[in-house]
C-alpha positions in Angstrom: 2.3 -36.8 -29.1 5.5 -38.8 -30.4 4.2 -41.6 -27.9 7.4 -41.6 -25.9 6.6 -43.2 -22.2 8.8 -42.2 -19.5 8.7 -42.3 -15.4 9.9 -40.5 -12.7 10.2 -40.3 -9.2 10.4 -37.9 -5.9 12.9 -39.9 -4.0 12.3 -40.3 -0.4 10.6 -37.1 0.7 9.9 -36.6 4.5 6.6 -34.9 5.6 5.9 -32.6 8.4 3.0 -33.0 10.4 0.0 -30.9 9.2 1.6 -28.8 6.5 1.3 -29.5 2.9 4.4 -30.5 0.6 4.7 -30.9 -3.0 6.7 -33.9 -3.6 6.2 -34.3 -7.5 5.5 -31.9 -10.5 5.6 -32.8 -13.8 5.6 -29.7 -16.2 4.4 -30.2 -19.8 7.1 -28.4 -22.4 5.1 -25.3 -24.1 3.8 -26.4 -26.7 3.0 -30.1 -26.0 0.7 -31.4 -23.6 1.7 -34.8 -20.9 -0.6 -37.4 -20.4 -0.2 -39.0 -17.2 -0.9 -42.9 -17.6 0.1 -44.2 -13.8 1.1 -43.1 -10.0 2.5 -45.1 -7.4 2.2 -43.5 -3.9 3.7 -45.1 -0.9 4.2 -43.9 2.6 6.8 -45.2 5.0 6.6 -44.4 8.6 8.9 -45.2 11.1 8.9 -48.2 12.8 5.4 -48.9 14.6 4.3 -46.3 12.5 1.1 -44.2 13.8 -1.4 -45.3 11.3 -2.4 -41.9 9.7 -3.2 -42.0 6.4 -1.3 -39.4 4.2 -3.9 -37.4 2.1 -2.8 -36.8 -1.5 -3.9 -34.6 -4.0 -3.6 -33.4 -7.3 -3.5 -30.2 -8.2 -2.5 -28.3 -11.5 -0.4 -25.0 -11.9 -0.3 -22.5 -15.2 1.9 -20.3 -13.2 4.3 -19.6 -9.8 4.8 -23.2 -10.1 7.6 -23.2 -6.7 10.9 -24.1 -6.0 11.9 -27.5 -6.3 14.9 -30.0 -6.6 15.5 -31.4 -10.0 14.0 -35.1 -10.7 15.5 -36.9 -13.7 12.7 -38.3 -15.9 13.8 -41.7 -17.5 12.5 -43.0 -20.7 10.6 -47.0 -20.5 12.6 -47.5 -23.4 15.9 -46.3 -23.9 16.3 -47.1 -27.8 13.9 -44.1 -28.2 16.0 -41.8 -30.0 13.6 -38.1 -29.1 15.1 -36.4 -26.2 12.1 -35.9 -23.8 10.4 -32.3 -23.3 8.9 -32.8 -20.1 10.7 -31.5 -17.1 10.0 -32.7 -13.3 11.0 -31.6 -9.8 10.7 -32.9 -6.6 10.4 -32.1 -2.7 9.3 -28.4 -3.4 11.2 -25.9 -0.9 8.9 -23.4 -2.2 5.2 -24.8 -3.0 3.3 -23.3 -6.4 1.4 -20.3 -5.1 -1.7 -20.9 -7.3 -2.9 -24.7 -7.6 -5.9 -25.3 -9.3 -7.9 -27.9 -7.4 -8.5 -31.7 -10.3 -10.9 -32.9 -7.6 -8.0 -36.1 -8.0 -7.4 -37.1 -4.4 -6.1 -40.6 -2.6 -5.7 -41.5 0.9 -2.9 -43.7 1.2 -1.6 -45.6 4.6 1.7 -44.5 5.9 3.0 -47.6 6.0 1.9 -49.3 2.2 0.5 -47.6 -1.2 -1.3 -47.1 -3.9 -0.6 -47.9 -7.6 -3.4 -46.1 -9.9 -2.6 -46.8 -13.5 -5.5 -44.7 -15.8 -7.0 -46.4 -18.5 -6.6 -45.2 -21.8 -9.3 -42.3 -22.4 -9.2 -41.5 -18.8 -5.4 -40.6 -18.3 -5.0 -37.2 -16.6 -3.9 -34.4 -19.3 -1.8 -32.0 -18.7 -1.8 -28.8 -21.0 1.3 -27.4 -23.1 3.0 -24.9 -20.6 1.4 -26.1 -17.0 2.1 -28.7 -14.5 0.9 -31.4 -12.3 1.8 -31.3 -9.1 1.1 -34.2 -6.5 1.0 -32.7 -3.1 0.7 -34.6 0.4 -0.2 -33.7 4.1 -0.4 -35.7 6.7 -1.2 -35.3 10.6 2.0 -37.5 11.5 5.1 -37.4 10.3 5.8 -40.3 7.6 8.1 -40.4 4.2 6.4 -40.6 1.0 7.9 -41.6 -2.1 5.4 -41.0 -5.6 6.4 -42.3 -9.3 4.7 -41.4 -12.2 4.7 -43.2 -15.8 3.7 -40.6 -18.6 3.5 -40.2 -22.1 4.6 -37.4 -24.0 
């Protein structure tokens, strides 16, 4: 690990109602594994808003990681001069076929968030060549934005 810490971010990504979307991966380059050191989750439902808490989970993928758009990972500090390996996407059009369950999951309100930041030891790996994946589901039909910090 070079100790490079970068972030980055879905965007605004709206949820159907029921149905589960991948709003954030985070793929580790081959040889080189991620450690994730913080998430922020928020939810943003229109106004009035119905309450439901959007469920969100963590899952990882090795393989048939999906189809999604292309999120720009940023580096904390931009005097770093190592060109980051990690790659990201957001708002999956096509989800990862094959998720392994972490057991990682949050319920966040649809109108607030969450911000998780892992301890040092207790960071969630991810392995050279696979990816994290942040998925959410909710039974109404909010926006969720998520933002990871990570160290590579």
């Amino acid at each position: 690990m070079a100790g490079i810490v970068a972030h980055v971010n879905s965007g605004e990504v709206a949820l159907v109602a029921a149905t589960p979307k991948t709003v954030l991966q985070i793929k580790a380059p081959a040889n080189q594994r991620v450690l994730i050191k913080s998430l922020r989750l928020f939810g943003k439902a229109a106004a009035g808003g119905t309450g439901v808490p959007v469920k969100v989970r963590a899952t990882r993928s090795t393989a048939n990681f999906g189809t999604l758009s292309a999120a720009t990972p940023g580096k904390n500090d931009s005097s770093d001069s190592e060109t980051l390996q990690a790659t990201a996407g957001a708002n999956a059009t096509v989800e990862p076929t094959t998720p392994t369950d972490t057991g990682l999951l949050w319920e966040v309100p649809d109108q607030s968030g969450v911000i998780e930041f892992l301890p040092p030891g207790m960071e969630i790996r991810v392995p050279g060549g696979s990816a994290l994946n942040i998925e959410c589901t909710s039974t109404g039909t909010p926006t969720v934005a998520v933002q990871a910090t990570y160290e590579e």
